[in-house]
C-alpha positions in Angstrom: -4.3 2.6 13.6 -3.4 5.5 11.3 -2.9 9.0 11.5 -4.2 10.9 8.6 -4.1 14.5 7.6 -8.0 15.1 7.3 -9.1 17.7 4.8 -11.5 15.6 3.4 -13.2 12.0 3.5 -13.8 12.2 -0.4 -11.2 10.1 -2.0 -9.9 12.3 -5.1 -11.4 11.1 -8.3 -8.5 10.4 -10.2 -8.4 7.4 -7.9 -11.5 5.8 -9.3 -9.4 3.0 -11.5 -7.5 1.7 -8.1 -11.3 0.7 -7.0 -13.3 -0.6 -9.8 -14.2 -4.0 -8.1 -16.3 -1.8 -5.1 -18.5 1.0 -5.0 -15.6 4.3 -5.1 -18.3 6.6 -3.8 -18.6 4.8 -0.3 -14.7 5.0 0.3 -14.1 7.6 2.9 -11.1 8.4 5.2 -10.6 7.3 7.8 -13.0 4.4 7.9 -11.6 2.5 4.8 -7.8 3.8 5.0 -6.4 0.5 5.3 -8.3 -0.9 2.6 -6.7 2.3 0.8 -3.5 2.2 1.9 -3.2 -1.6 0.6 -4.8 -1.0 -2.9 -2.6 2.7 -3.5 0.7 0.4 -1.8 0.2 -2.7 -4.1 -1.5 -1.0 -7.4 -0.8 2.9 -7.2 0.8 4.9 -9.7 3.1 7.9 -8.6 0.3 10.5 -8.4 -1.9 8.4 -6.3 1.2 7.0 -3.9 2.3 11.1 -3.7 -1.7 11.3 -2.5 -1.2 8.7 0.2 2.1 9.8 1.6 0.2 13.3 1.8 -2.8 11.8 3.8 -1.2 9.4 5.9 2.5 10.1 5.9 5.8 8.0 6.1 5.7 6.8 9.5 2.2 5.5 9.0 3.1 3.9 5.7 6.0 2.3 7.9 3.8 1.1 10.2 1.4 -0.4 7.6 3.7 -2.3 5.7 5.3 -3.9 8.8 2.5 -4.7 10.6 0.8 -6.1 7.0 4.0 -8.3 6.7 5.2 -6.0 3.1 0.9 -6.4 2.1 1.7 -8.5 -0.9 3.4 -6.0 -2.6 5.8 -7.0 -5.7 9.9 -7.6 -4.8 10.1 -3.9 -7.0 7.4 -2.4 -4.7 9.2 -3.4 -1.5 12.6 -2.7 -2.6 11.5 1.1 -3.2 9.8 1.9 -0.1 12.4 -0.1 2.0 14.7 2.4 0.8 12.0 5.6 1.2 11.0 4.8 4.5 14.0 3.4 6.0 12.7 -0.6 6.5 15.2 -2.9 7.4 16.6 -4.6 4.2 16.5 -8.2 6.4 12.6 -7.6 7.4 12.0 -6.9 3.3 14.1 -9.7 2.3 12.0 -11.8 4.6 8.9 -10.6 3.0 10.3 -11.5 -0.7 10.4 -14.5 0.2 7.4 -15.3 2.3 6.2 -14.2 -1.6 8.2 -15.9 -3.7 7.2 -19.0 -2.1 3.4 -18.1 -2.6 1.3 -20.4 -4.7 0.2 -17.8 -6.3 3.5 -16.6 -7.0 4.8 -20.1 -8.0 1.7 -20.3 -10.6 2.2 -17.0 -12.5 6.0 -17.8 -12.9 5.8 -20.6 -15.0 
């Protein structure tokens, strides 16, 4: 599904904290990258998000997002990458909501 600039499979170790919950040696491009993609998307700091956009690029971040429905990311999260990579703002606001209205969501707000 995605294309990725392959220099290596090794995920950079700087990366490690993203993955605690799973073994970060066995991670490799392009067999895990949307496993990757989600966890750098929803939990990434700038370094690692500059990492992804350099591996996958814009129009496969595109791509991920929309097909992943926004991938749970936080109303913040979404706003910024509608605006990076040119999402329509009613496909976003449609996400925010589908969130907002999450259990989940619901729970941690009170």
């Amino acid at each position: 599904m995605h294309a990725y600039k392959a220099d290596s499979a090794l995920l950079p170790a700087e990366l490690r904290p993203l993955f605690w919950d799973c073994d970060f040696e066995r991670l490799q491009l392009p067999n895990d990258m949307d496993f990757i993609t989600g966890r750098i998307l929803t939990s990434g700091e700038w370094e690692s998000l500059k990492w992804l956009r350099s591996k996958t690029g814009d129009a496969a971040l595109r791509e991920w997002l929309i097909t992943h429905n926004g991938g749970g990311l936080s109303p913040e999260r979404l706003r910024f990458w509608e605006l990076i990579l040119p999402i329509p703002h009613r496909m976003v606001n449609s996400w925010i909501m589908k969130e907002s209205r999450s259990i989940w969501r619901q729970r941690a707000a009170r």
